[in-house]
N, C-alpha and C positions, 0 to 999 in steps of 0.2 A: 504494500500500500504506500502510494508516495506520501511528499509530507503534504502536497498542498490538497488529497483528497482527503489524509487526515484531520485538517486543520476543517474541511467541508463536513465530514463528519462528526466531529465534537460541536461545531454550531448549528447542525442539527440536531442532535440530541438534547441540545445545553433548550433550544427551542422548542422541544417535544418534552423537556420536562416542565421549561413552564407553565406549557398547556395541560399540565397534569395527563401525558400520555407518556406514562414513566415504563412498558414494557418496549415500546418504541426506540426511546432513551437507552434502555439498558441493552438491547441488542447492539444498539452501534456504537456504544463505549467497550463490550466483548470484542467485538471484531477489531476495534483499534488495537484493543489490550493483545487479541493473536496474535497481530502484526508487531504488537509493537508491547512487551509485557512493562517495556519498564518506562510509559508515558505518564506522566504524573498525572493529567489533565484527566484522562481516564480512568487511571485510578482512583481519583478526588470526586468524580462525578458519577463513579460506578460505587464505589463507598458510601457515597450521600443518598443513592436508590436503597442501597442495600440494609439502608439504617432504620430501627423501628418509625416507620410515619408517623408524622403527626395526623392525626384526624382528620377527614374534611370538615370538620367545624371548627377545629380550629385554623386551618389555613383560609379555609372562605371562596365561596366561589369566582373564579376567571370573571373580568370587566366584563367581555363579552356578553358574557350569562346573564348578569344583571341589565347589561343595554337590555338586550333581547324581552328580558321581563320590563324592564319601563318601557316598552316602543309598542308592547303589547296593551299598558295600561293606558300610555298616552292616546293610542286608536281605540281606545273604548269597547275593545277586547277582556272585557271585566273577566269573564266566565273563565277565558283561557288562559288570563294572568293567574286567578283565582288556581288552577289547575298545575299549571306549572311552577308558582310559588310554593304551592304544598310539596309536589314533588322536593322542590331544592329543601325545604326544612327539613326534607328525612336525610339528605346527602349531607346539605349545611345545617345545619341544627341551631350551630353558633354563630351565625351571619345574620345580623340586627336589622339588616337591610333589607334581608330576603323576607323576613315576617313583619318588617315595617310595609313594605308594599302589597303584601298577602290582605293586611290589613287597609291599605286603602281601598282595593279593589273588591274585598268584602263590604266593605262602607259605600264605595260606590252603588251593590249592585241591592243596597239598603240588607247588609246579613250584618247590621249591631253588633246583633253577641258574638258572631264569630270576628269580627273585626275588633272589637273589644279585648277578645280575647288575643289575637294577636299582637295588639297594640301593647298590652302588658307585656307577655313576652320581650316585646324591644325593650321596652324598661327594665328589665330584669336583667339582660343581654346585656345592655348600656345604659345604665344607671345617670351617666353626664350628657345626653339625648334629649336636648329638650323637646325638639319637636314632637320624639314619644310619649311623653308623659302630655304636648298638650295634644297629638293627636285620641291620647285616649280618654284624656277629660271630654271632647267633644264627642263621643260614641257613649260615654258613661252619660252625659249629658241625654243624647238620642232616645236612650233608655229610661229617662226620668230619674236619674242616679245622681242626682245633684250635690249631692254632701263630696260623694266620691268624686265626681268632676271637679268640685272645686279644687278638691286636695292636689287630685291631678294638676291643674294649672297651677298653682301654690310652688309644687313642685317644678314644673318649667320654668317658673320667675323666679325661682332658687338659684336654679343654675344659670339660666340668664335673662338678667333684672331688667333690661331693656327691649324685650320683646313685645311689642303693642299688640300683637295678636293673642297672646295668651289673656292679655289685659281685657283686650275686648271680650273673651269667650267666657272670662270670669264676670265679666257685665253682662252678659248672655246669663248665665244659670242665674246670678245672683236676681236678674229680672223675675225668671221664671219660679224661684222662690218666693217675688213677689217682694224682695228686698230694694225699693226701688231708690233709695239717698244711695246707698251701699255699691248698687250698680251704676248709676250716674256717678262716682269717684271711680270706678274701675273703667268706664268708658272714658272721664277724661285722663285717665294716666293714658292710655293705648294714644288720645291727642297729643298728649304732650310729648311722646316718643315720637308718636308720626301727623304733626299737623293736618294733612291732607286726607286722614281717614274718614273716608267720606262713611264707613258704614257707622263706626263708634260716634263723630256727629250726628249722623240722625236720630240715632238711637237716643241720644241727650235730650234731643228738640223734642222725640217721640215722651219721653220721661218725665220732661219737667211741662209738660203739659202746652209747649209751643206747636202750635198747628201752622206747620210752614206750605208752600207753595206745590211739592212734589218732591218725591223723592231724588238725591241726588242718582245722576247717571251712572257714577262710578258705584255707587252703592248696590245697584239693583242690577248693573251689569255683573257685578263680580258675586254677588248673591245668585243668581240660577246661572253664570259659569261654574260656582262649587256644587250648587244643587242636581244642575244637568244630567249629570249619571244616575241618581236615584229619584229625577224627580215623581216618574207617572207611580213606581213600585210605593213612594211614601206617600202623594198626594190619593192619586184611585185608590192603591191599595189597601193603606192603612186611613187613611182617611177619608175614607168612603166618598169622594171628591166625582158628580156626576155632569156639571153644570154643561160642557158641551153637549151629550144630550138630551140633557133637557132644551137648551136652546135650540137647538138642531130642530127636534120635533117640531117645537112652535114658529119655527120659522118654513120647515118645510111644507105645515100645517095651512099656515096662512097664505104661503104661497101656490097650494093647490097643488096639481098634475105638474103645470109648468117649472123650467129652469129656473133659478134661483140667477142665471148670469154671470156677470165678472164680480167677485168677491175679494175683497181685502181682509185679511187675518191680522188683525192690528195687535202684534206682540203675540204671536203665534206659538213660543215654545215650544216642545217636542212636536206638534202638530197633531194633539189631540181632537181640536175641534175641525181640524181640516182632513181630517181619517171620517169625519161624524157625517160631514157634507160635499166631501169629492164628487160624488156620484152626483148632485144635483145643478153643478158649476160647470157653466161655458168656460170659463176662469178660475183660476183660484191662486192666490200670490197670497203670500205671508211674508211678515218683515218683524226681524225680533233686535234687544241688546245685544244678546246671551251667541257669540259663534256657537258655543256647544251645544244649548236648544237647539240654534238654526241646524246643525250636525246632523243632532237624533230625527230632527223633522224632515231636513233631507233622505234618510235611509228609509222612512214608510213612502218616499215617492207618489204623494198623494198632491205637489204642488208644482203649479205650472214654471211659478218664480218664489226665490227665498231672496231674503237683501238682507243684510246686515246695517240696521241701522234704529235713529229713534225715531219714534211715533212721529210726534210735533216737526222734526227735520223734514221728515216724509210728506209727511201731509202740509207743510210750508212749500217744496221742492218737487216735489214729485209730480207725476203725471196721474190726475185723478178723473177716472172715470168707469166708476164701477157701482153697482147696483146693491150692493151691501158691505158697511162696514162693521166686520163684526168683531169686540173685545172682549173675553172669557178673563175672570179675573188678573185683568190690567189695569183698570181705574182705582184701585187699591191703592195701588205704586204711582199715580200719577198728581190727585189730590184735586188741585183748580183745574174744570176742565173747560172752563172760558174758550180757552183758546183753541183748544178741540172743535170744540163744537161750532165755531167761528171758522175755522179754515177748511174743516168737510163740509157745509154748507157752503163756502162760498168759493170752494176753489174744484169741487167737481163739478163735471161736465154734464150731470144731468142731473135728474131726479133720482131718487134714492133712500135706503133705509139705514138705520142704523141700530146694531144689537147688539145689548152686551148686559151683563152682571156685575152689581154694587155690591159692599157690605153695607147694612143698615146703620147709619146714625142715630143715635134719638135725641142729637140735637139737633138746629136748625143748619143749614148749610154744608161741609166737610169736614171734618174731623181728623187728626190725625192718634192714631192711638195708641198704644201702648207695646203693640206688639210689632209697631213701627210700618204698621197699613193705616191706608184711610179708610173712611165709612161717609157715605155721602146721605141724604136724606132726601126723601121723594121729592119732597118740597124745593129743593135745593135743584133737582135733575128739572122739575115743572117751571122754576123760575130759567134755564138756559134752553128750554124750548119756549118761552115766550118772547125771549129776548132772541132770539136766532131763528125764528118762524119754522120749530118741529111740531110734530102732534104724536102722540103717547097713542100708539093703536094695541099694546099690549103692555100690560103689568103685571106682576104677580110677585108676592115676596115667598122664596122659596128655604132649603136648607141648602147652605154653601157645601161646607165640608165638617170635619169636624175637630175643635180646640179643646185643648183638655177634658177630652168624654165627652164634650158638647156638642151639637152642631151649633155656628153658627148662621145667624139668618140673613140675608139680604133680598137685594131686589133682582128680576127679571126683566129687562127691555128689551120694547120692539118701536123704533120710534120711525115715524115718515118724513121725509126734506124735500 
């Protein structure tokens, strides 16, 4: 064997061992060693095969492997992350990484306790993890585990004090305990970490009882890009969430035998309510905040166009000329709908309807509440159809979905322009 295909064979080997293909390695460290008994190189690297291994949990799986499982989670390949993550726990055991993403992708596909459960794990793995301890405060949270979420974030802000996310998620439980001075200081430490947090502001303005204008953009965008993955499994699911057919019905009701036309899905989300009325549309175009919504609504291919974009930009900018605009719990997150109402009247091209679902106020005008949605009041919707010349040809207050055990109630519109 000359020197220079030896020199070719020990940087293969030296590269199949650190692909963890160590029977590979070892044949071509023997074959040098044949040729050649007294090479150090081969002996030093056939020695180190030859030595008790350590574990694969404790050496931890090849970059590669890990790409592979996050390029899975990042396409929304929840099931077959979920699948191949378990696999590597039984290989990797000790790899914090492989059961911290086992565990997002549990959470994405709404499995809590199993995601919970992994999320511990990481903790336990890597104890100096903050992300772990606050990804599992928020699954413990999920659960209605609040004592233990909090601990959980407590713990994240232990190890790092500067974290505005953990801040906020502990103003998150501390709300839903109902602790609302307690959560309004944890919302503003996460400001004072990160001025621009558009979610932890509202949530202050929703708290101290300010009823602002609409939800900030950034806030409601980045709230269903996290929800995205599990939104219809926790909304239909668990929360018995029916309203696009009910609107569906009433609208296909009213409009008889015939097409229903060119539709706009105003904040359309996964494309629940555009699966309800495909079938009745010459058209059908949805436009959301959320890319990841727009994502999941793309994949039931139930729409002629998606657009990435806001409502009011759209309806400012756009090309309007469609015979129903319909919004399925959107007006929640919008608040004043003036201006709504003002620019689909007067900037489409023809006559037209418009339908959508409120929450109930029982005050007068809109509300902003506590759980940092709005609630509009009948009265409130009757005063921007007289000011915008609509007419109310359907109402009905129905159950939305349902909030701690409860349904709550809102309203049902079918309005004419």
């Amino acid at each position: 064997m000359a020197k220079l295909s030896v020199d070719k064979a020990l940087l293969k080997a030296k590269s199949h061992t650190k692909k963890g293909e160590f029977e590979e390695a070892q044949k071509l460290y023997k074959a040098v060693l044949q040729a050649f008994p007294k090479n150090k190189r081969a002996q030093k690297g056939l020695a180190a095969l030859n030595k008790p291994k350590q574990s694969t949990a404790k050496q931890g799986p090849p970059q590669d492997t890990i790409n592979q499982l996050v390029n899975l989670y990042n396409q929304g390949q929840l099931a077959a992350a979920v699948e191949q993550a378990q696999a590597l726990t039984e290989q990797y055991p000790g790899a914090f990484i492989i059961w911290n993403i086992l565990g997002a992708a549990n959470n994405g596909l709404g499995r809590v306790q199993a995601a919970s459960e992994a999320f511990k794990k990481v903790t336990e793995l890597n104890p100096a993890y903050a992300d772990g301890f606050n990804n599992l405060g928020v699954t413990l949270q999920d659960q209605g585990k609040l004592e233990e979420a909090l601990a959980a974030f407590n713990k994240a802000l232990a190890i790092k004090p500067d974290y505005a996310e953990a801040y906020n998620n502990t103003g998150n439980a501390l709300k839903d305990q109902g602790k609302l001075d307690e959560a309004i200081e944890a919302y503003n430490e996460a400001i004072t970490l990160k001025p621009d947090y558009a979610e932890a502001q509202h949530m202050v303005a929703s708290l101290s009882g300010k009823t602002t204008t609409s939800a900030p953009r950034k806030y409601v965008e980045s709230l269903f890009d996290g929800y995205a993955k599990k939104f219809e499994q926790s909304l239909v699911g668990n929360l018995e969430y029916n309203i696009p057919k009910l609107l569906a019905d009433i609208i296909v009701k009213e409009c008889g035998s015939g097409s229903l036309g060119s539709v706009l899905d105003l904040g359309c989300g996964t494309g629940l309510m555009g699966a309800e009325i495909k079938d009745y549309c010459s058209n059908l175009e949805g436009i959301d905040l959320s890319k990841k919504m727009l994502a999941l609504a793309d994949a039931k291919m139930v729409y002629d166009k998606l657009i990435h974009t806001d409502i009011l930009d759209f309806l400012a900018n756009g090309e309007l000329c469609f015979d129903y605009f319909i919004a399925t719990d959107v007006f929640i997150y919008v608040g004043d709908l003036t201006e709504l109402f003002r620019l689909i009247k007067s900037r489409n091209k023809q006559k037209g309807k418009l339908v959508f679902s409120t929450e109930k106020s029982v005050t007068e005008g809109f509300q902003l509440e506590t759980s940092g949605r709005y609630s509009h009041a009948k009265s409130y919707i009757e005063g921007l159809c007289k000011k915008f010349d609509y007419s109310i040809s359907y109402y009905a207050e129905s159950d939305l979905r349902k909030e701690k055990g409860a349904f709550l109630t809102g309203g049902l519109y079918l309005l004419d322009f």
